[in-house]
Each structure stands twice: as C-alpha cells, then as structure tokens.
TORKOL-4160 file (C-alpha; in steps of 0.2 Angstrom, whole numbers, padded with zeros to 4 digits, m for minus):
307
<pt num="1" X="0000" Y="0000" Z="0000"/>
<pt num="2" X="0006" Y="0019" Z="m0005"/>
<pt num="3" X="0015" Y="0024" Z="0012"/>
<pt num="4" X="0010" Y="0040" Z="0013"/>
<pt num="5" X="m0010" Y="0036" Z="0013"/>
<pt num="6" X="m0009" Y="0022" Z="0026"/>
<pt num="7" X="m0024" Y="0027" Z="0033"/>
<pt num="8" X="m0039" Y="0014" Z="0035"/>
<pt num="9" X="m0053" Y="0023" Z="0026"/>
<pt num="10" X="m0064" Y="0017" Z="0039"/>
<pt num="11" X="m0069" Y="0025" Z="0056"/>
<pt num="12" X="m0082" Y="0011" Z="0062"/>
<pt num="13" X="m0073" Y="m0002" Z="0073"/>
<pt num="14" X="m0085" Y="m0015" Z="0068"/>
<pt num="15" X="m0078" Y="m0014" Z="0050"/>
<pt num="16" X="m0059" Y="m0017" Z="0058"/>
<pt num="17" X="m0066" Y="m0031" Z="0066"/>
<pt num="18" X="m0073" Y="m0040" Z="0051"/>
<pt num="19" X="m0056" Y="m0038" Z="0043"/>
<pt num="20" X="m0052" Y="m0052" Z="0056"/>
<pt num="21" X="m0062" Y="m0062" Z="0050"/>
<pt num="22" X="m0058" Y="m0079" Z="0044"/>
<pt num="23" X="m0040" Y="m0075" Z="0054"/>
<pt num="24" X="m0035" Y="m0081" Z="0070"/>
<pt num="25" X="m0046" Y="m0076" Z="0087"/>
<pt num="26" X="m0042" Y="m0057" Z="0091"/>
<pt num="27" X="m0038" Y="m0060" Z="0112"/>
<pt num="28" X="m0044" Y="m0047" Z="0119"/>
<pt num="29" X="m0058" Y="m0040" Z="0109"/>
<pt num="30" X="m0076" Y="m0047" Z="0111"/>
<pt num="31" X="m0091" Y="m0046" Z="0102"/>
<pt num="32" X="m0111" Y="m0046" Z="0105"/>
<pt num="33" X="m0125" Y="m0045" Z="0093"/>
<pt num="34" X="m0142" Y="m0042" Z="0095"/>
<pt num="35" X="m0157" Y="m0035" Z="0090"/>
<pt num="36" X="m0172" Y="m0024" Z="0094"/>
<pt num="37" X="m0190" Y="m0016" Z="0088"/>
<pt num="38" X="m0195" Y="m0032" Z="0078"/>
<pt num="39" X="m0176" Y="m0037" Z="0070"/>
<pt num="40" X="m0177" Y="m0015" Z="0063"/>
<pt num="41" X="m0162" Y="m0013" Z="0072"/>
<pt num="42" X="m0146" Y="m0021" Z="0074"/>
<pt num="43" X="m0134" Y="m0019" Z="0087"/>
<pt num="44" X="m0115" Y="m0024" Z="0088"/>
<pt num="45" X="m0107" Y="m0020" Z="0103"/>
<pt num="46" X="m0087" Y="m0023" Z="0102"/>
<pt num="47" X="m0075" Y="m0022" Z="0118"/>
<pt num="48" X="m0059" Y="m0020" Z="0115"/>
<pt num="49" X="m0049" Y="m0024" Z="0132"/>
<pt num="50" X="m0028" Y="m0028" Z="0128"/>
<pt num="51" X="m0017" Y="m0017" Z="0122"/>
<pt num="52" X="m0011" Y="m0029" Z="0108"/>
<pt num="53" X="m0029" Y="m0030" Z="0100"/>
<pt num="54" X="m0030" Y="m0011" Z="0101"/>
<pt num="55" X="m0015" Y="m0010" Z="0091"/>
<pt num="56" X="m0020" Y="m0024" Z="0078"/>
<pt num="57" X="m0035" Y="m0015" Z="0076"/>
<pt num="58" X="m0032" Y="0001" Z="0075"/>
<pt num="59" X="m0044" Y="0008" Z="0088"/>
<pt num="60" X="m0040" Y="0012" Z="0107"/>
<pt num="61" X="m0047" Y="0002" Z="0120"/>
<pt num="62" X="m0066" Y="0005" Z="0126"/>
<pt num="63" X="m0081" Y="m0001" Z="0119"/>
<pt num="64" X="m0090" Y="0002" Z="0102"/>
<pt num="65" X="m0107" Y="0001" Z="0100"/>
<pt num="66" X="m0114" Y="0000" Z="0083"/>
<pt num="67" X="m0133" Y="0002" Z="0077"/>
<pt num="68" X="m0138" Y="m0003" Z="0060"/>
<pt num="69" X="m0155" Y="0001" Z="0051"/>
<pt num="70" X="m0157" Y="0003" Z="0033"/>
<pt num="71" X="m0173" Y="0015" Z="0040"/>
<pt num="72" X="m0161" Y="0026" Z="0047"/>
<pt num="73" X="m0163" Y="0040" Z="0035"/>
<pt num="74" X="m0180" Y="0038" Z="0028"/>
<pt num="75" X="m0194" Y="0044" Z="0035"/>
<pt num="76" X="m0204" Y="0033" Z="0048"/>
<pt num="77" X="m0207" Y="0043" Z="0064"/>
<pt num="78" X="m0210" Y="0027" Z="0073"/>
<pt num="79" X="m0193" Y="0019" Z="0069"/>
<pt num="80" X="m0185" Y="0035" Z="0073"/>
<pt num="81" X="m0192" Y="0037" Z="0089"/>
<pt num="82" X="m0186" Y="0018" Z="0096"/>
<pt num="83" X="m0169" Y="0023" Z="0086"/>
<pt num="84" X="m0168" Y="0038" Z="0098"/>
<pt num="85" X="m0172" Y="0029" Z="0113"/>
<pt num="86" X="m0159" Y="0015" Z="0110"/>
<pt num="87" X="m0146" Y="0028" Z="0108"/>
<pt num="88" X="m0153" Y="0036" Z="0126"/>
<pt num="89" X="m0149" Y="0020" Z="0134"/>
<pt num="90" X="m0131" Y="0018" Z="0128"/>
<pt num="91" X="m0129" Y="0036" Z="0134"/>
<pt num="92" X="m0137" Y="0032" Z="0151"/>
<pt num="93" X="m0124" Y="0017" Z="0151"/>
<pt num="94" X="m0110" Y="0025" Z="0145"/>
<pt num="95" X="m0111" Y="0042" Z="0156"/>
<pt num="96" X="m0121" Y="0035" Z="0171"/>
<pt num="97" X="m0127" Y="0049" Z="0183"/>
<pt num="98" X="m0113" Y="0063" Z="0180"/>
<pt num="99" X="m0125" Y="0080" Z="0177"/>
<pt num="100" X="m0115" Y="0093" Z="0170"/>
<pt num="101" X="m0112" Y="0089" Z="0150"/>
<pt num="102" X="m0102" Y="0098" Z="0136"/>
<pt num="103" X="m0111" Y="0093" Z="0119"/>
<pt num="104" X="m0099" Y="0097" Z="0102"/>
<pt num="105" X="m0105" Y="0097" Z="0085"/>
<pt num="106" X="m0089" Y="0093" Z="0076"/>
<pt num="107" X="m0086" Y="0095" Z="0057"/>
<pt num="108" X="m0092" Y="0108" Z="0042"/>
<pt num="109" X="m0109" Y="0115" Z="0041"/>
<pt num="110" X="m0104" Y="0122" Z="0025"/>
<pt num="111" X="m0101" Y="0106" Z="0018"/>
<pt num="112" X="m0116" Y="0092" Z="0019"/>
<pt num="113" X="m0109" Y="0077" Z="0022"/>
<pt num="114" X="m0100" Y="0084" Z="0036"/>
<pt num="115" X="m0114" Y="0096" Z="0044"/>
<pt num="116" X="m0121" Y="0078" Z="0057"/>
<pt num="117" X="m0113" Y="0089" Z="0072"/>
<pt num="118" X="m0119" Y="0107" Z="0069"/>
<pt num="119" X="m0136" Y="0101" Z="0064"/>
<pt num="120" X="m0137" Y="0089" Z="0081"/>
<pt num="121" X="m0131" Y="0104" Z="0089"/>
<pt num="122" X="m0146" Y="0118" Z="0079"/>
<pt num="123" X="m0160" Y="0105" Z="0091"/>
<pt num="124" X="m0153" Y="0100" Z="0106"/>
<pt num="125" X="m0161" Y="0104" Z="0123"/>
<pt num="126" X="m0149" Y="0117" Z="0133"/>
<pt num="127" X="m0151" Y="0118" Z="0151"/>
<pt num="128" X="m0135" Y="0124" Z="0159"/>
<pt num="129" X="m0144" Y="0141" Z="0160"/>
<pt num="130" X="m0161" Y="0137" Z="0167"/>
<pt num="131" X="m0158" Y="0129" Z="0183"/>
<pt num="132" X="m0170" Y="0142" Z="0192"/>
<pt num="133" X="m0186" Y="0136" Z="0184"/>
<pt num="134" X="m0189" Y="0121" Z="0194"/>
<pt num="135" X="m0193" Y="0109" Z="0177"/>
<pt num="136" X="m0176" Y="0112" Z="0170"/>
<pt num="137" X="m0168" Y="0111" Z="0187"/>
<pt num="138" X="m0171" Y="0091" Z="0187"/>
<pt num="139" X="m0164" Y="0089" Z="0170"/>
<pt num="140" X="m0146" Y="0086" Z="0165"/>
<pt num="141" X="m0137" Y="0104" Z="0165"/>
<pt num="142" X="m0134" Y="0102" Z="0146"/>
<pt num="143" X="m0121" Y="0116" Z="0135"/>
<pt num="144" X="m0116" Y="0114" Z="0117"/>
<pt num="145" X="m0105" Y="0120" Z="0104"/>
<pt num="146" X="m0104" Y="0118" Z="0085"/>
<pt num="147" X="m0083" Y="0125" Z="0083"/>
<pt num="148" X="m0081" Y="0123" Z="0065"/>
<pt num="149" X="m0065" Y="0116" Z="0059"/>
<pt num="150" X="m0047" Y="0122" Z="0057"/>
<pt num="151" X="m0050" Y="0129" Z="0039"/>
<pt num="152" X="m0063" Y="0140" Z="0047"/>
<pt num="153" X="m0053" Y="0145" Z="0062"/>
<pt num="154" X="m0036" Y="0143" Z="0061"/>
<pt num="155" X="m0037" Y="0132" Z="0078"/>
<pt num="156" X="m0037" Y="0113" Z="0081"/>
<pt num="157" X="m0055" Y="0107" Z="0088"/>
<pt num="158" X="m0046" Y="0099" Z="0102"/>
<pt num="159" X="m0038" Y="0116" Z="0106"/>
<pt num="160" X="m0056" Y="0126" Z="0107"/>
<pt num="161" X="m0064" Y="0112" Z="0119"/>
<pt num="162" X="m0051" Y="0110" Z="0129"/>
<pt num="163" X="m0052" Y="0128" Z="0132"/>
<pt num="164" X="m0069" Y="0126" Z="0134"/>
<pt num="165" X="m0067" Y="0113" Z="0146"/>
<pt num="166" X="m0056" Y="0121" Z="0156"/>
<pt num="167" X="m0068" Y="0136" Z="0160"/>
<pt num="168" X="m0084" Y="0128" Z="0158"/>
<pt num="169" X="m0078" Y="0112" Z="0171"/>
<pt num="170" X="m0092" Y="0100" Z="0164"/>
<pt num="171" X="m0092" Y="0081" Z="0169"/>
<pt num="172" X="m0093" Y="0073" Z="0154"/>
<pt num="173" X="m0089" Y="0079" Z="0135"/>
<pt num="174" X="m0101" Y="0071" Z="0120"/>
<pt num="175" X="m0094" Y="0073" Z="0102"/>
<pt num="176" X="m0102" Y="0070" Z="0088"/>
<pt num="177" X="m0096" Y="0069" Z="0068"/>
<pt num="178" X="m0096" Y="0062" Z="0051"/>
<pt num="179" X="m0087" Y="0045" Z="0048"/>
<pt num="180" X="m0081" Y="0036" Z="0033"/>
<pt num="181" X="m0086" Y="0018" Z="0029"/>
<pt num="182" X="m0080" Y="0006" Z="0019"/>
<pt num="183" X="m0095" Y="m0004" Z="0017"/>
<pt num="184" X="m0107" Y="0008" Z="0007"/>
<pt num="185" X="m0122" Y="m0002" Z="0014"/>
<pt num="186" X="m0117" Y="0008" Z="0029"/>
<pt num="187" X="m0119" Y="0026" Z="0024"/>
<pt num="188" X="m0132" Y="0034" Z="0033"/>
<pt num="189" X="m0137" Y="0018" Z="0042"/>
<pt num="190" X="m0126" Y="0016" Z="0055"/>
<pt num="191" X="m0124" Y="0024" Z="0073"/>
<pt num="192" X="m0107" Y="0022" Z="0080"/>
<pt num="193" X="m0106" Y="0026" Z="0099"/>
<pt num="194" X="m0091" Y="0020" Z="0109"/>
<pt num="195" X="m0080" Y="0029" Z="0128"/>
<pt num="196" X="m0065" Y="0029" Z="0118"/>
<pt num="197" X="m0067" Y="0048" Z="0111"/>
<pt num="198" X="m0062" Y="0052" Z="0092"/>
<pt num="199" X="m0047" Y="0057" Z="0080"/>
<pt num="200" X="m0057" Y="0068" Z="0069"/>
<pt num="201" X="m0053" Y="0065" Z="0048"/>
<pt num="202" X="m0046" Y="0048" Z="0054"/>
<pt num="203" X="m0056" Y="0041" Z="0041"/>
<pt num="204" X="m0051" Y="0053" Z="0028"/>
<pt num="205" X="m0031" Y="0054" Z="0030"/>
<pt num="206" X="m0036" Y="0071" Z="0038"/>
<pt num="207" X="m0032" Y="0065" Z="0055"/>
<pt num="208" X="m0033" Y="0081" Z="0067"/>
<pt num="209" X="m0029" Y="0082" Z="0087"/>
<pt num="210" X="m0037" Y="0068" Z="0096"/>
<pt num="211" X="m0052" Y="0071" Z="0108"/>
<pt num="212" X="m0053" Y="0060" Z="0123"/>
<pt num="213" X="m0050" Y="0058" Z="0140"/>
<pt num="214" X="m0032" Y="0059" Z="0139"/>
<pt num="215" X="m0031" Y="0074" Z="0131"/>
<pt num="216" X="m0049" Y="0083" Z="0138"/>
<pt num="217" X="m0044" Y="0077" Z="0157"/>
<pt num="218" X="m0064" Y="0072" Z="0157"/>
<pt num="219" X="m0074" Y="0056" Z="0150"/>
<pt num="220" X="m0077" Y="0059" Z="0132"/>
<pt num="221" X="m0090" Y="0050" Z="0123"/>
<pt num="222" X="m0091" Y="0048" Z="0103"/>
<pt num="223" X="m0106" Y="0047" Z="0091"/>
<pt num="224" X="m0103" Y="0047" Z="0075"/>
<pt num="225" X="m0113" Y="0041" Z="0057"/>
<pt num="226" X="m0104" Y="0036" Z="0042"/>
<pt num="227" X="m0110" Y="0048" Z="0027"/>
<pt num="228" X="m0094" Y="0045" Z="0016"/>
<pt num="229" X="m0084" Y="0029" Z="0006"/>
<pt num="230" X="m0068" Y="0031" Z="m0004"/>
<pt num="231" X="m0065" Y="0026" Z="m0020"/>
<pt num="232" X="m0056" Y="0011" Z="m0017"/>
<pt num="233" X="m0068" Y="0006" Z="m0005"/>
<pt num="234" X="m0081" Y="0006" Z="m0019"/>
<pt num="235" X="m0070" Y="m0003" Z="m0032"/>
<pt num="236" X="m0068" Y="m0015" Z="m0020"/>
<pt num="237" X="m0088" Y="m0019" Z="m0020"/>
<pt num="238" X="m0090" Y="m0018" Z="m0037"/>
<pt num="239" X="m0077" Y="m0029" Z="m0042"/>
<pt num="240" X="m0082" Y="m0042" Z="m0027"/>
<pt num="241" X="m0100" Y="m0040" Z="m0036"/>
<pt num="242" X="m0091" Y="m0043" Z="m0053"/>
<pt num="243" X="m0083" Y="m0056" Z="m0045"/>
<pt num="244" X="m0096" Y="m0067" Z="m0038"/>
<pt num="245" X="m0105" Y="m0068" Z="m0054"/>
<pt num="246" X="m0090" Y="m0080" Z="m0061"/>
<pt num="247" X="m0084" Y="m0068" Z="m0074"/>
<pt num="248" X="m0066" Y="m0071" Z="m0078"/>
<pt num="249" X="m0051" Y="m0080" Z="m0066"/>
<pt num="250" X="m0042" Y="m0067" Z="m0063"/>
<pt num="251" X="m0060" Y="m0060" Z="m0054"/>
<pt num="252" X="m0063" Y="m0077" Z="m0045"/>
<pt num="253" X="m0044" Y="m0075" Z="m0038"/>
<pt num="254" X="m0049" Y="m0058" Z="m0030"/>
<pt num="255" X="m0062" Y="m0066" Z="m0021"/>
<pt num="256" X="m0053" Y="m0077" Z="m0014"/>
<pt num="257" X="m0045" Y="m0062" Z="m0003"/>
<pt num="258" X="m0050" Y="m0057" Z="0011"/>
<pt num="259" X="m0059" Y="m0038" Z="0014"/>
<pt num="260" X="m0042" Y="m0031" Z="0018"/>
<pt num="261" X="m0030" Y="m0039" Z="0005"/>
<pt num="262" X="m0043" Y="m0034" Z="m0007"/>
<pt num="263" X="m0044" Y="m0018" Z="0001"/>
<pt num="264" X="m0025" Y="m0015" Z="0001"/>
<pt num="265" X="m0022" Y="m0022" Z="m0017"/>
<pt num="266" X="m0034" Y="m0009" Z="m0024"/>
<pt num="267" X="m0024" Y="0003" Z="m0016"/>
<pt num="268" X="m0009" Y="m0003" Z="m0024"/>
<pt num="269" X="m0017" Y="m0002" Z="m0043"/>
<pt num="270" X="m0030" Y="0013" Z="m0042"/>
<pt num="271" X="m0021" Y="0031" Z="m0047"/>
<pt num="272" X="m0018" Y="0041" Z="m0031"/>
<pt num="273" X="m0027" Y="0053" Z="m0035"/>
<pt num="274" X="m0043" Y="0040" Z="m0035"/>
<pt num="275" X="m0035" Y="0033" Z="m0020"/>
<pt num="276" X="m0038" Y="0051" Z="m0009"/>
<pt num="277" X="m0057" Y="0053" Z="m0017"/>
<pt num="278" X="m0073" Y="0051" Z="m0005"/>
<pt num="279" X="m0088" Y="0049" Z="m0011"/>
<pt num="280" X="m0107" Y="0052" Z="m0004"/>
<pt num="281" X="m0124" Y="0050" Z="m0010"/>
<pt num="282" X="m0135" Y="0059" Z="m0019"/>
<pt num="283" X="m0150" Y="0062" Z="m0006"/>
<pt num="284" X="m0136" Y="0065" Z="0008"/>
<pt num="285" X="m0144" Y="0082" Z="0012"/>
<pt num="286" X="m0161" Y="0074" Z="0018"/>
<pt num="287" X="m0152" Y="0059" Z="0025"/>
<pt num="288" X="m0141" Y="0070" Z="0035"/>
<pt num="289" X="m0157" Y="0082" Z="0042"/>
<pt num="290" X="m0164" Y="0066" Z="0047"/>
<pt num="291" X="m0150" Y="0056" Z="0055"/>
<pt num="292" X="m0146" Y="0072" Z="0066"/>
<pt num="293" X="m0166" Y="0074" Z="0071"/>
<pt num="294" X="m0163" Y="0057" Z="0076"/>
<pt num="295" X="m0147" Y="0060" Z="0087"/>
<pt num="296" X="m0155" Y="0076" Z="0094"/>
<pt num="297" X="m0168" Y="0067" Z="0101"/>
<pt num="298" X="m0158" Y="0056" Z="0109"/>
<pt num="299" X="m0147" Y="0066" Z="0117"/>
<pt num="300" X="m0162" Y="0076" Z="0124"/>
<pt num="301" X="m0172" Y="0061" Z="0130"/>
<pt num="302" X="m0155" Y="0059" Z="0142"/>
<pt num="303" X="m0154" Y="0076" Z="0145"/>
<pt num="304" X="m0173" Y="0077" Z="0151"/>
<pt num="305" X="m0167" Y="0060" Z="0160"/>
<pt num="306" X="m0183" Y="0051" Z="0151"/>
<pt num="307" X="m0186" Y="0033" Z="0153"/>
C-alpha cells in the first residue's frame, strides 16, 4: 500500500473487526450481537480490552457500540423514535449519573456530508442556564458548541474544547461527527457510539488532534454516522459483485482475498489521486437532516433523563 496514505478509510470499529475475520481469534476484543423493535435494528457492541488488540486494530481500547437500520434515513417517525431511545440507553450506560455535560458538533456545516454535528447541535435541549425554573432544574445541566473546523478557524478542535473545558468544568464531553465507511451499505445507516473519544478525519487521512479523555482530562463520549466511502472502498464492492458472478479468473482470484487484502491491493493499482477521493450519495442532504433529528432526540431524551 502507498506509504504516505496508510490510513484505513474506515472510522467504524466494527468494520476493523470484520477484517479479522476468517483469521486467528483477536484476544482481547469481544463481540455481542443483538437486535431490537422487531429485528429494525441491529446492534453490535465490540469491547476492545488488551493493548495488543488495540494495536491490531487500529482503535483504542473502550467499547463500540454500533446500530444498523437501513430505515435510518428515511422517513418513519416510529422507527426513529425507538432509534432515539436506544441511543438514550447507551448514553445512560456509558455516562451513568454525571449532570454537567459539554455537547460538540464537530465538522463543516458548510459542507453536507460533514454538517451531522452542527445540525445535532441547531436541536438540542440546553439547560446549563435554566436551573431556576424548577422543570429544567431536574434535567441534565446540558451546554453545546458547533466549533467549526481548522479551515474555518485557524485552531485545532481539540484546542477550542479543551479551552472550553477548562472554564466551563463540565463532567462529561459528548462529540459528535461524520465518519467514513468502507461498506457503502453503511452510509447513513449506522450509529457508531463508543468511551474511547475520536481522532477527527481519521477516516479521511485528515487525521486532526485527538479528543478524549487523555487529552480533555474528562470522560469523552463519541457518536458518529458514516456519510462518506472512498474510491477504493467502492472498487472494492463492485469488483467483489463482478466477481461473484463468475466472470473471468483473474476475478474469481480476488475473491478469494479477504476484505483487507482486497482492500490494500486496490490501493496498490488505483491512481492516487482516485486513492484520496470520498464519495457520498446523492440524497445525503435529507439523509443527514434526518439522521441528526434522530441524534437530537436522543441526546435530549438523556438530557430530560426520560425513561
């Protein structure tokens, strides 16, 4: 693979694990699968517990928590509302009683399939400021911030909400983003949630100042939602398509591979400049509107600490 674009093109941990597949079992990581509301929702939930599968996989330790629904952009009210609820559980798992919580909508909102964090952000319930009415006062004391990227800026994200953090002293950080996937069945289906906090541009090979615990001196939890796929993770399907048919044994031969030897020889023979393209699709503007209604009400079901 081209050295300088290492990267994984993938920011969902249950991707990284299905890479293993078919290899030897990964000590030290573990994995539970279930689902919900009717078999609408799945849910994958990884653990990632030694240091050695942290490094083979790419991700730090904590644990992941991935929820799949090909409804996840469309339109039904209902689904969203159990979607939102599931998400409210994790939180309540994840970030247990602590009150005071910093919510930051990272990424572009110039740009659409990086707008997930400021649109989350444009609906969530704020409560820092209305502890005298006695309604708010039983509520979650909620702030939020939507601080644009280093293009906009000139400052690294970390560097703003660790500044933030500093003066404002909240227990817990929540940071939500745009991921990549590899698998284009998950753009705009899946909800990635995991204790671990984020690299933002990981995904992308535009990997910025880490936000977690280590670097925020607070708990920092990650949601994210994969709304882009690069071009060699799409060769990579089309070809395995082309491939299964029976077409040719050249074809038959790449099939053989597994996801990351595919993966990494696609790398090898696409142009580079192919190799640093992402692509989106086309109704990304509603997807993202409804994906982030979706987040918003989650995170103000645990803010109003709703059952």
């Amino acid at each position: 693979m081209k050295k300088e674009m290492g990267y994984r093109h993938t920011d969902l941990a249950l991707e990284l694990q299905e890479e293993q597949e078919g290899k030897s079992l990964l000590s030290g990581v573990s994995v539970e699968n279930r689902m919900f509301y009717e078999n609408r929702i799945k849910e994958t939930i990884i653990r990632i517990e030694k240091e050695e599968a942290s490094q083979r996989l790419g991700k730090p330790l904590g644990t992941y928590i991935t929820l799949e629904s090909e409804k996840l952009s469309g339109e039904d009210d209902s689904f969203h509302q159990n979607m939102s609820c599931r998400l409210s559980f994790h939180l309540k798992q994840m970030i247990k009683e602590k009150e005071e919580i910093l919510i930051a909508g990272l990424g572009n909102a110039e740009v659409t399939p990086d707008s997930l964090g400021p649109l989350v952000v444009k609906n969530l319930l704020i409560t820092r400021h209305l502890t005298e009415y006695e309604e708010y006062a039983k509520m979650r004391h909620s702030m939020a911030v939507a601080p644009g990227v280093m293009a906009q800026t000139g400052m690294e994200t970390g560097e703003i909400l660790q500044s933030i953090v500093k003066r404002t002293k909240p227990d817990v950080l929540v940071v939500i983003d745009a991921l990549a996937a590899k698998n284009f069945e998950r753009l705009n289906t899946t909800i990635q949630i995991c204790d671990s906090g984020i690299a933002p541009g990981s995904g992308v090979g535009n990997r910025r100042q880490e936000i977690s615990s280590r670097t925020m001196g607070i708990p920092v939890i990650a949601i994210g939602v994969p709304t882009v796929i690069s071009i060699p993770a799409i060769a990579g399907d089309i070809l395995t398509s082309f491939a299964a048919s029976g077409e040719g044994e050249a074809m038959r031969h790449f099939l053989q591979k597994n996801d990351a030897e595919r993966y990494e020889y696609l790398a090898e023979i696409l142009h580079e400049k192919l190799y640093g393209f992402f692509v989106t699709p086309k109704e990304i503007d509603e997807s993202v509107k409804r994906i982030s209604y979706t987040i918003s009400e989650g995170l103000n079901r645990f803010i109003a600490k709703k059952a």
